[in-house]
TIMI-253122 format. One line per 10 residues: number of its first residue (from 1); for each residue y, z, x of N, C-alpha, C, CB. Coordinates in steps of 0.1 Angstrom, whole numbers, padded with zeros to 4 digits. Glycine has a CB too. Layout:
residues N
NUM = Y Z X Y Z X Y Z X Y Z X | ... .
//
This chain:
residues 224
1 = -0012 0000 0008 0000 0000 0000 0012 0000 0009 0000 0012 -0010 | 0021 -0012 0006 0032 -0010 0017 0046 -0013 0007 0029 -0022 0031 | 0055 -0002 0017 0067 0001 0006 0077 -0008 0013 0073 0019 0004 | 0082 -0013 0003 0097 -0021 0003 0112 -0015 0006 0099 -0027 -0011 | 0121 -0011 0008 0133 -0002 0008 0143 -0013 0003 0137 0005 0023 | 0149 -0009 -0009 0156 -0022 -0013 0170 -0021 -0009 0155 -0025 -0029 | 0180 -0028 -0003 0190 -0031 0003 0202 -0038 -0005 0185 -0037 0012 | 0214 -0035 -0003 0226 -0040 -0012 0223 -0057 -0009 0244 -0034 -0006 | 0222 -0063 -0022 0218 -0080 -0020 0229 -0084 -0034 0196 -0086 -0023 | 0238 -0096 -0035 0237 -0102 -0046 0228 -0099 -0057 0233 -0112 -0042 .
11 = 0213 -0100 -0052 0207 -0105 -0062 0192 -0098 -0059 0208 -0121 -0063 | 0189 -0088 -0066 0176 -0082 -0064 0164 -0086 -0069 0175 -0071 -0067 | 0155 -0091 -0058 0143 -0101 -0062 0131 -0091 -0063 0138 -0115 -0050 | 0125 -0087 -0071 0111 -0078 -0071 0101 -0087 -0076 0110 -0062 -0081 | 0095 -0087 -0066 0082 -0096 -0074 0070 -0098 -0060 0090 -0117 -0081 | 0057 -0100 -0064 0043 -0102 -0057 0035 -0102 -0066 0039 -0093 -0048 | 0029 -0118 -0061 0014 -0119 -0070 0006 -0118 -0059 0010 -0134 -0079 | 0002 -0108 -0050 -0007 -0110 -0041 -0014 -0093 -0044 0000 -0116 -0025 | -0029 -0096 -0047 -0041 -0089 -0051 -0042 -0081 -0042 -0053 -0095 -0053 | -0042 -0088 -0032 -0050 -0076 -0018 -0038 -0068 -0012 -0059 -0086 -0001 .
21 = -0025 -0072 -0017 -0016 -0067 -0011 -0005 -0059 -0020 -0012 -0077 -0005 | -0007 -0049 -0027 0001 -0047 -0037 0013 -0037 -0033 -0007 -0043 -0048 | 0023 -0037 -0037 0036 -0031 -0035 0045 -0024 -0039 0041 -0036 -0033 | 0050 -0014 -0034 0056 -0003 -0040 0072 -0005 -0034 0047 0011 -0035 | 0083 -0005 -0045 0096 -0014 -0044 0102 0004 -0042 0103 -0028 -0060 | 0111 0004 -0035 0119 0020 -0029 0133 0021 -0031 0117 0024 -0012 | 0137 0027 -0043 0156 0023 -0043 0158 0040 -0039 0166 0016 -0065 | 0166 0036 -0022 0165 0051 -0019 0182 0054 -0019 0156 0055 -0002 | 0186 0041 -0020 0206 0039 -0017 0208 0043 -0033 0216 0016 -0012 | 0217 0046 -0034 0229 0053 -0046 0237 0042 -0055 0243 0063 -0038 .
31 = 0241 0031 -0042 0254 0023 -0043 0249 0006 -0044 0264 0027 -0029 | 0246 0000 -0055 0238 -0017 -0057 0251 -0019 -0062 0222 -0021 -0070 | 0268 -0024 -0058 0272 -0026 -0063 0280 -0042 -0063 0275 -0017 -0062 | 0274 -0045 -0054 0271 -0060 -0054 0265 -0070 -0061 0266 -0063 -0047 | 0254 -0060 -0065 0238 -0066 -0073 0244 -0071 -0091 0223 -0047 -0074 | 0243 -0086 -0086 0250 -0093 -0096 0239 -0099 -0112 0257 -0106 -0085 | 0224 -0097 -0104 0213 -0107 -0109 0202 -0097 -0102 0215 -0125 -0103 | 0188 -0090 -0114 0180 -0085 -0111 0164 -0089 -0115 0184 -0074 -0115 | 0156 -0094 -0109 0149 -0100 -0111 0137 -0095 -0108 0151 -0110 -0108 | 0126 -0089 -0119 0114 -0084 -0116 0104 -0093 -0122 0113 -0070 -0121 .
41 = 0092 -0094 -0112 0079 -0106 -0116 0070 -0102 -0108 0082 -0122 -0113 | 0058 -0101 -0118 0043 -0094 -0114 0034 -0101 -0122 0042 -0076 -0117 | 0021 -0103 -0120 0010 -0102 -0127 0002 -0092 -0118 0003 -0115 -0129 | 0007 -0082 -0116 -0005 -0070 -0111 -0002 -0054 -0120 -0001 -0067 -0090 | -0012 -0051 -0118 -0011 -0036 -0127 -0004 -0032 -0115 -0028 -0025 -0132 | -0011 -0032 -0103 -0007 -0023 -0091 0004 -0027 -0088 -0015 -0024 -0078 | 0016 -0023 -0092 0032 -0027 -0089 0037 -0017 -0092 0039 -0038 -0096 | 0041 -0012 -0082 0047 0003 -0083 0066 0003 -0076 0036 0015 -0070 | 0070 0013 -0086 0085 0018 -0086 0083 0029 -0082 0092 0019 -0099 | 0096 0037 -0068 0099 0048 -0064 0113 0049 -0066 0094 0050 -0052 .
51 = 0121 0058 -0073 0134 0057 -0071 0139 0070 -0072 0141 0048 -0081 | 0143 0070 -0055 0146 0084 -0047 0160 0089 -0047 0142 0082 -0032 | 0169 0078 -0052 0182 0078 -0056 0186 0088 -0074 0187 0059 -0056 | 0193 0098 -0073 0195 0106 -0084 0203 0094 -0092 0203 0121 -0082 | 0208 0084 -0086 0214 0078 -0100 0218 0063 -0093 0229 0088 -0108 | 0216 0048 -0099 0219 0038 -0093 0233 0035 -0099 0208 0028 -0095 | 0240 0025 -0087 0250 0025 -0094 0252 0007 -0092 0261 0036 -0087 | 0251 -0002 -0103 0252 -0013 -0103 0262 -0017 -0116 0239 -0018 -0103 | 0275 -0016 -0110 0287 -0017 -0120 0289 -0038 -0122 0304 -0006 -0109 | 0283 -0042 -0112 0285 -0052 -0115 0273 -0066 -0121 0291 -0054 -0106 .
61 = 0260 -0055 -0127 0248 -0068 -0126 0255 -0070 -0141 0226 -0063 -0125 | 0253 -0089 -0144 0251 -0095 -0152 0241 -0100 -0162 0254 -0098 -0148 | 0227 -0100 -0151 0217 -0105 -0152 0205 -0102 -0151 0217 -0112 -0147 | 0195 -0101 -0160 0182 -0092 -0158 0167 -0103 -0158 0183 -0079 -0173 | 0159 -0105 -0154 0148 -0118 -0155 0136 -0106 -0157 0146 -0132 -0139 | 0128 -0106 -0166 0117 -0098 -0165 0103 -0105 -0170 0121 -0086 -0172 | 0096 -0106 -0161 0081 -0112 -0161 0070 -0110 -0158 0079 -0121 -0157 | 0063 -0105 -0170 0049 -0098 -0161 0050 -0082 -0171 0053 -0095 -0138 | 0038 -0081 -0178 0035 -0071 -0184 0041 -0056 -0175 0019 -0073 -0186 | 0042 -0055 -0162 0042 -0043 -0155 0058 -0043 -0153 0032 -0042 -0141 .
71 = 0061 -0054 -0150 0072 -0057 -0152 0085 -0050 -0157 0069 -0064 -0158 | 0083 -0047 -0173 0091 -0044 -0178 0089 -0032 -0180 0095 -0050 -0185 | 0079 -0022 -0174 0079 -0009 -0171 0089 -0003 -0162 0069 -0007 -0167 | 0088 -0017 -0152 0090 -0009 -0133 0110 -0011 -0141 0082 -0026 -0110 | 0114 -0021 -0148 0129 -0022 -0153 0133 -0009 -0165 0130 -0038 -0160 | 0125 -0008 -0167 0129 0007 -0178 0132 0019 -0171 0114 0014 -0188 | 0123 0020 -0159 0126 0031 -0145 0138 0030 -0142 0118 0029 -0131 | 0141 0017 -0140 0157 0013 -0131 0167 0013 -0142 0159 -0004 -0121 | 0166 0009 -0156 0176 0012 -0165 0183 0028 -0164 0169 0010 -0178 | 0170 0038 -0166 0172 0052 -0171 0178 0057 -0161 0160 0060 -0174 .
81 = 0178 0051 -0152 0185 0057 -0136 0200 0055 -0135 0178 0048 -0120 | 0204 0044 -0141 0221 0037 -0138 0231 0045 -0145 0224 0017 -0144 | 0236 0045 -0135 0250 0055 -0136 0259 0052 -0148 0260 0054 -0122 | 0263 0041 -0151 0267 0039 -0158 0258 0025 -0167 0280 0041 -0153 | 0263 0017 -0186 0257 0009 -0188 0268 -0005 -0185 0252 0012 -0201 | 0257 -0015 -0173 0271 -0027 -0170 0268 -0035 -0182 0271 -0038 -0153 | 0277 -0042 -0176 0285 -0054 -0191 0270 -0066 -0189 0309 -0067 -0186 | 0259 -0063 -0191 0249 -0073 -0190 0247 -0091 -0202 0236 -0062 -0194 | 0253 -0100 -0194 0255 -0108 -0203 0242 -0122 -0205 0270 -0112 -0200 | 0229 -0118 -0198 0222 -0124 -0199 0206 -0114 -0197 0226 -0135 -0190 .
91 = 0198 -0119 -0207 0185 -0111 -0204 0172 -0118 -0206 0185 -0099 -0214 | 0162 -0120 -0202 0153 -0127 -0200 0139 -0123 -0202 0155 -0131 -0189 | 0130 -0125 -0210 0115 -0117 -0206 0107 -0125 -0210 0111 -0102 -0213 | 0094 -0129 -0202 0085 -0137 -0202 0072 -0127 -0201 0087 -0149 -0192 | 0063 -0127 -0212 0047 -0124 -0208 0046 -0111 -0207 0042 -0130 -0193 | 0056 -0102 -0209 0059 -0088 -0210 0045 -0080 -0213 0070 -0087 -0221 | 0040 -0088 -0229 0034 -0086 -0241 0035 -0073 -0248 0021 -0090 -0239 | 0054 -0074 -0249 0060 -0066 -0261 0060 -0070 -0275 0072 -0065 -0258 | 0057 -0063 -0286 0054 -0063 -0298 0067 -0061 -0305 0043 -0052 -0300 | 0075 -0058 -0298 0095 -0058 -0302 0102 -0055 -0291 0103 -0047 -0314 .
101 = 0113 -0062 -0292 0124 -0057 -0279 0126 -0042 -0278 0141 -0064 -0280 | 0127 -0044 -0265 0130 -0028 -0259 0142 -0025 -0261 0129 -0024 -0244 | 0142 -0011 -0266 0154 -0003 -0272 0169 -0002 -0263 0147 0013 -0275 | 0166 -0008 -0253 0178 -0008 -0244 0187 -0021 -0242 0173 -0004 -0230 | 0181 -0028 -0248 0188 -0043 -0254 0196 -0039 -0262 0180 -0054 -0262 | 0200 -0033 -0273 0208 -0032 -0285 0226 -0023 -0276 0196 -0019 -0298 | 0217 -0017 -0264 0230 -0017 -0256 0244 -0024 -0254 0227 -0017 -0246 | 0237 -0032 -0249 0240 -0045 -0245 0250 -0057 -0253 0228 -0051 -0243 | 0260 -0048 -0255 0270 -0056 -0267 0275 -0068 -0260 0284 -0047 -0273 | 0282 -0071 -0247 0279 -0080 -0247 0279 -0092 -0241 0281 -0079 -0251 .
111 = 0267 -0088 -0245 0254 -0102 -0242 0255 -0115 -0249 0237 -0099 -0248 | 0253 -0125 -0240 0256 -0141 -0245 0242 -0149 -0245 0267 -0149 -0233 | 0237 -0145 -0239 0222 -0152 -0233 0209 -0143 -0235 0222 -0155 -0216 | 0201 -0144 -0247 0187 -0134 -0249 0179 -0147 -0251 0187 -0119 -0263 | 0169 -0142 -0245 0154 -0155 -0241 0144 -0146 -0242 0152 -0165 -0224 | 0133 -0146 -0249 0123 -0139 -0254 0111 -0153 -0250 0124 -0133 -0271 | 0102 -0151 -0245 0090 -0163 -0241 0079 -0161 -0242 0090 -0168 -0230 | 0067 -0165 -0250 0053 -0159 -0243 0050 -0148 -0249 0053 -0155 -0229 | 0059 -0144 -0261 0055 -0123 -0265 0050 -0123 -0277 0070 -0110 -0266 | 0046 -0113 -0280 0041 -0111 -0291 0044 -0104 -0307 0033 -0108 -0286 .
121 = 0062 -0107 -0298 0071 -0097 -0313 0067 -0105 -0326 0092 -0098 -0313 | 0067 -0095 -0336 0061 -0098 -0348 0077 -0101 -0356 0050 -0083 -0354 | 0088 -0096 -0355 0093 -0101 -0364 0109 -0101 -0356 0091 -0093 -0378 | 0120 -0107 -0359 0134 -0108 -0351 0141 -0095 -0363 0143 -0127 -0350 | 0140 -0088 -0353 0149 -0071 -0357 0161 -0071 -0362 0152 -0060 -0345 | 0167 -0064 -0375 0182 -0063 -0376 0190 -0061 -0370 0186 -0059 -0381 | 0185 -0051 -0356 0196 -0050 -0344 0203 -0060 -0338 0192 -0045 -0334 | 0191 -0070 -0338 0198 -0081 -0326 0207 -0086 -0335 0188 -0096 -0319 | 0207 -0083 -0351 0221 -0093 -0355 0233 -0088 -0354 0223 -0099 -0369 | 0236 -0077 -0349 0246 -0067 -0342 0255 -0074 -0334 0239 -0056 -0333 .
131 = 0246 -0079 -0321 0246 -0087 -0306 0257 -0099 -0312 0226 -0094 -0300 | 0268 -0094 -0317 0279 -0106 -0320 0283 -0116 -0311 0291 -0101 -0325 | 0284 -0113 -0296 0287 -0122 -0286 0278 -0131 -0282 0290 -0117 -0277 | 0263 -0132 -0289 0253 -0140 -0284 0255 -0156 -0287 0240 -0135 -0290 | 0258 -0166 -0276 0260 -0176 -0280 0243 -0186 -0280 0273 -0181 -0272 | 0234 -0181 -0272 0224 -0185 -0277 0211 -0172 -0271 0223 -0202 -0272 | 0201 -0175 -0281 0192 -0174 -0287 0174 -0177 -0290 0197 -0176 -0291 | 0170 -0173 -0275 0154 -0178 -0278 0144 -0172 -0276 0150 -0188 -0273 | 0135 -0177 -0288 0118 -0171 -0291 0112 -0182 -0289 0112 -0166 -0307 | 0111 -0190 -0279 0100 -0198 -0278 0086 -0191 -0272 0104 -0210 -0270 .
141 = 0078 -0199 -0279 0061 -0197 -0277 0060 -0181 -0281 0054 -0200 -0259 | 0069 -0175 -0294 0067 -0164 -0296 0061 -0168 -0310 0078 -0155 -0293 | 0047 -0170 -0312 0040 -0174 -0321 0040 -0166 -0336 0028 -0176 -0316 | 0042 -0153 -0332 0038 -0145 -0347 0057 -0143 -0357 0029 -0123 -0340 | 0063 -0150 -0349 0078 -0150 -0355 0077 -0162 -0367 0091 -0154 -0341 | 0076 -0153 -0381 0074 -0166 -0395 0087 -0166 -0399 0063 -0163 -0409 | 0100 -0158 -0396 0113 -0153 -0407 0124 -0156 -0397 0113 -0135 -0413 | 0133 -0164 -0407 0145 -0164 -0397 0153 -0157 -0408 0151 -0180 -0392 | 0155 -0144 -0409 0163 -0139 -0422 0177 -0142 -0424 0163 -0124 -0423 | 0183 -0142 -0436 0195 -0143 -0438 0207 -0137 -0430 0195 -0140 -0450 .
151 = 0200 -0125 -0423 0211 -0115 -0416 0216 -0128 -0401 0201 -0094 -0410 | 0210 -0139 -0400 0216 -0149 -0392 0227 -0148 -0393 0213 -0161 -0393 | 0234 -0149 -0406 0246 -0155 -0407 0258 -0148 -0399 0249 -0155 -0421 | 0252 -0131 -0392 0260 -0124 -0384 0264 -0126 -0376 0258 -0117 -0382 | 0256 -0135 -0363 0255 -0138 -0350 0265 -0158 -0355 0232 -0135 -0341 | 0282 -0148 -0351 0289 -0163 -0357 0293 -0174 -0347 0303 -0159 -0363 | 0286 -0165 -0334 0294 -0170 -0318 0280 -0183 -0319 0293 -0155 -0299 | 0271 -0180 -0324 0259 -0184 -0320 0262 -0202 -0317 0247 -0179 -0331 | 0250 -0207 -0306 0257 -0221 -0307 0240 -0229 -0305 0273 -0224 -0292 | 0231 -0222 -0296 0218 -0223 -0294 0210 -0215 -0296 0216 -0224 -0285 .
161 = 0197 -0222 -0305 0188 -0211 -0312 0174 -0218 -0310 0192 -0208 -0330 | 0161 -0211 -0306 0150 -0219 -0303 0142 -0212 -0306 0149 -0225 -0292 | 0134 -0216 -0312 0124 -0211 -0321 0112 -0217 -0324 0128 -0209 -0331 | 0107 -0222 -0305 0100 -0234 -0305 0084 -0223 -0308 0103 -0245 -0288 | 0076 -0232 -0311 0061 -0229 -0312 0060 -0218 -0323 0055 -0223 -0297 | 0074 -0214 -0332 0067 -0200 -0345 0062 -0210 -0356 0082 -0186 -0353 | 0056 -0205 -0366 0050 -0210 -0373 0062 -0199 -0388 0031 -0208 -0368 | 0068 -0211 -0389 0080 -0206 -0401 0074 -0206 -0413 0092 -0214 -0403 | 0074 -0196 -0419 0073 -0191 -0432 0086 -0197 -0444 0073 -0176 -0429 | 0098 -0186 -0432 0109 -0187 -0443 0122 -0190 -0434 0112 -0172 -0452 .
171 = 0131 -0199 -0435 0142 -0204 -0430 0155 -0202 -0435 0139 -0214 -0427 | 0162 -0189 -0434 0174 -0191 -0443 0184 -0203 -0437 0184 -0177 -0445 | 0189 -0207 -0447 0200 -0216 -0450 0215 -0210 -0442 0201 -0218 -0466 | 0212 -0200 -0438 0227 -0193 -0432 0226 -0199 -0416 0226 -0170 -0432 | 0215 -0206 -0408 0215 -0207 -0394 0221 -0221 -0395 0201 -0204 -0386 | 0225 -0229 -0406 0231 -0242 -0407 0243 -0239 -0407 0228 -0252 -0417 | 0249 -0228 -0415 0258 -0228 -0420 0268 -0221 -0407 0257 -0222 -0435 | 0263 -0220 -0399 0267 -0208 -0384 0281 -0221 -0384 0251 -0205 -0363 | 0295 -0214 -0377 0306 -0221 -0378 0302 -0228 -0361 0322 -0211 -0382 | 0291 -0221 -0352 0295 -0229 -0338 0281 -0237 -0333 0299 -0215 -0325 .
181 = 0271 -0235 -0343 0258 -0240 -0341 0258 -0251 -0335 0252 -0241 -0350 | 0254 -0256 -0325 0247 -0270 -0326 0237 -0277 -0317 0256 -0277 -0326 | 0230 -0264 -0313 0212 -0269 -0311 0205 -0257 -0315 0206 -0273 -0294 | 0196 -0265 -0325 0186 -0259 -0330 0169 -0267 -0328 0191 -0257 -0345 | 0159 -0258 -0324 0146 -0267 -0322 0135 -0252 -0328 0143 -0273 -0299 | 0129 -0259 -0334 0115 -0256 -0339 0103 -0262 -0336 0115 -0257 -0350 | 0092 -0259 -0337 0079 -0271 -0335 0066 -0261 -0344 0073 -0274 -0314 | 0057 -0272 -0343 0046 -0269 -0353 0045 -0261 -0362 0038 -0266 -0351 | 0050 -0268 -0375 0051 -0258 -0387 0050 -0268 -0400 0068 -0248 -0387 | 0044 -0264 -0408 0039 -0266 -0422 0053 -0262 -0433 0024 -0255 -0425 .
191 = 0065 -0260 -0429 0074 -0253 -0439 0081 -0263 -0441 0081 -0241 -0435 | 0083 -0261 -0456 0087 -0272 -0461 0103 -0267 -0465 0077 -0277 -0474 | 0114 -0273 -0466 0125 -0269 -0471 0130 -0268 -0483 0131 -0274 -0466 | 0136 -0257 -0485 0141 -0252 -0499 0152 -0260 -0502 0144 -0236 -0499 | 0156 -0259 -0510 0169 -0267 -0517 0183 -0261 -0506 0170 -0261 -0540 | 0185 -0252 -0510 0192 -0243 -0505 0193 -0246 -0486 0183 -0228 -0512 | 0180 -0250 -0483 0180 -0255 -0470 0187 -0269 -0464 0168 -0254 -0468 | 0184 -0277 -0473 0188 -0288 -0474 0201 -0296 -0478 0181 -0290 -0480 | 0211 -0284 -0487 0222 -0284 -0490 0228 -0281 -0476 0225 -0274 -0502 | 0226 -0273 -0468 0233 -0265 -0461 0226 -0279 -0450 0231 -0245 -0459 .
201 = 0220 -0280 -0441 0220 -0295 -0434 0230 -0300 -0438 0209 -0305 -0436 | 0224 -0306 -0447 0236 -0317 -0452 0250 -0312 -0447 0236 -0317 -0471 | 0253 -0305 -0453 0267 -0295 -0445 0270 -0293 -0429 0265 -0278 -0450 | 0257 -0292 -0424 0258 -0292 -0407 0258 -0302 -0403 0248 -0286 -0399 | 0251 -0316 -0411 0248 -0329 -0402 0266 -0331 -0403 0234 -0344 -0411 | 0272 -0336 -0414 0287 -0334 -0418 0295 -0333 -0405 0289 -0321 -0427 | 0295 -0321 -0403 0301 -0313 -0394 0301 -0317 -0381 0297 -0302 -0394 | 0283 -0320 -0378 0281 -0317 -0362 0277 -0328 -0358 0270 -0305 -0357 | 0287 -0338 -0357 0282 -0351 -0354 0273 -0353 -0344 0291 -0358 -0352 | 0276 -0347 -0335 0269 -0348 -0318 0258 -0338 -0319 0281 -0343 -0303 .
211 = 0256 -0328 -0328 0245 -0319 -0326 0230 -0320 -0324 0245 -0311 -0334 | 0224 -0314 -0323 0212 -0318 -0321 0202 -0308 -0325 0210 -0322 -0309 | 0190 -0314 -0333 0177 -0306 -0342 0170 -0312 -0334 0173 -0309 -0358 | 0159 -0304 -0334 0145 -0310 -0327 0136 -0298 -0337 0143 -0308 -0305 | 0128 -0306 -0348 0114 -0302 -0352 0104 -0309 -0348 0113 -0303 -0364 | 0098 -0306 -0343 0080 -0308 -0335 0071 -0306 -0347 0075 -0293 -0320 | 0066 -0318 -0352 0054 -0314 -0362 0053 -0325 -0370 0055 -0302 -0371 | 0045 -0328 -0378 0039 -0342 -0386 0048 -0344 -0399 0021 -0341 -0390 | 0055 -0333 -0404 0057 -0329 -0419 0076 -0339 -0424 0059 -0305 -0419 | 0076 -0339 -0433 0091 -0350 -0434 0102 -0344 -0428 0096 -0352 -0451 .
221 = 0101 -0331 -0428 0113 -0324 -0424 0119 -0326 -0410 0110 -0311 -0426 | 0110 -0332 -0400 0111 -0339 -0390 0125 -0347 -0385 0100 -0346 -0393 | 0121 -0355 -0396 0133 -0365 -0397 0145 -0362 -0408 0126 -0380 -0401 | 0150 -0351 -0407 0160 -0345 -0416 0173 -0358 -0413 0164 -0326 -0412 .
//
């Protein structure tokens, strides 16, 4: 087992996919105040966090990338530690295999950029429609996501929304009607559009001359 000592960088890279070699990351400094972009990535259980520092102080990260089931353990350690909460305006998690976002996102007012990939959230939470500064928005290959609820209509900044690979149930008519929208993508889905859905297109195609839909799937709605 060999330990890392992590050093004032830009941009803190944690990550090893190597089996025989697994690694224990050491934040023993006080002061990450450089640290603009934090980036944790594992496929190993054996990925270990030490943090010997009573409190981190990263007043200026923007940016968080988290990948890898262990992953977003070893980032919950380094959350609970920071001295203060920075202005995080981008967040990232791939393969986590979280069942709903972690409760330290709702922090994060504001955030412009949330990307969910690969997980296994069951439904998009009323918190995130809080997240008013979010200008885009993605669940791709988050398969068990069937509801785009009406509470869309909150997130007004919004401009990119992807929602590639869910299998839609129900699509409110409020994510057409968003005043800054203009990419939206879905794929493989059997859902057919409500009236109500179709009114409001109509209303976005209008509007958004240059925008762009992408539905992935055999069904008419395709070619809206």
């Amino acid at each position: 087992m060999k330990a890392i000592e992590l050093v004032n960088e830009e941009a803190l890279m944690l990550g090893i996919n190597d089996e025989m070699n697994p690694c224990t990351y050491v934040f023993r400094e006080i002061d990450y105040s450089d640290v603009e972009s934090l980036v944790i990535t594992t496929s190993l259980i054996d990925f270990n966090i030490t943090i010997e520092a009573p409190v981190l102080h990263m007043p200026k990260l923007k940016s968080i990338s988290i990948d890898g089931a262990k992953a977003l353990d070893v980032f919950k350690l380094v959350y609970d530690k920071l001295e203060t909460i920075p202005e995080i305006d981008h967040m990232y998690f791939d393969r986590t295999g979280m069942l709903k976002p972690p409760e330290f996102i709702w922090d994060a007012i504001h955030l412009t950029n949330l990307e969910f990939r690969h997980e296994d959230i069951q439904e998009i939470p009323n918190q995130l429609f809080e997240l008013i500064n979010l200008r885009s928005l993605t669940f791709a290959y988050c398969v068990n996501i069937t509801t785009v609820p009406d509470s869309i209509k909150k997130l007004f900044n919004l401009v990119n929304f992807n929602l590639w690979s869910a299998k839609i149930a129900y699509l409110s008519h409020e994510l057409f009607l968003l005043p800054n929208i203009n990419s939206i993508k879905f794929s493989y889905s059997s859902y057919i559009p409500t009236i109500e859905v179709r009114k409001a297109l109509g209303i976005f195609k209008e509007k958004k001359k240059s925008s762009f839909i992408s539905w992935g799937g055999d069904n008419e709605f395709l070619y809206w």
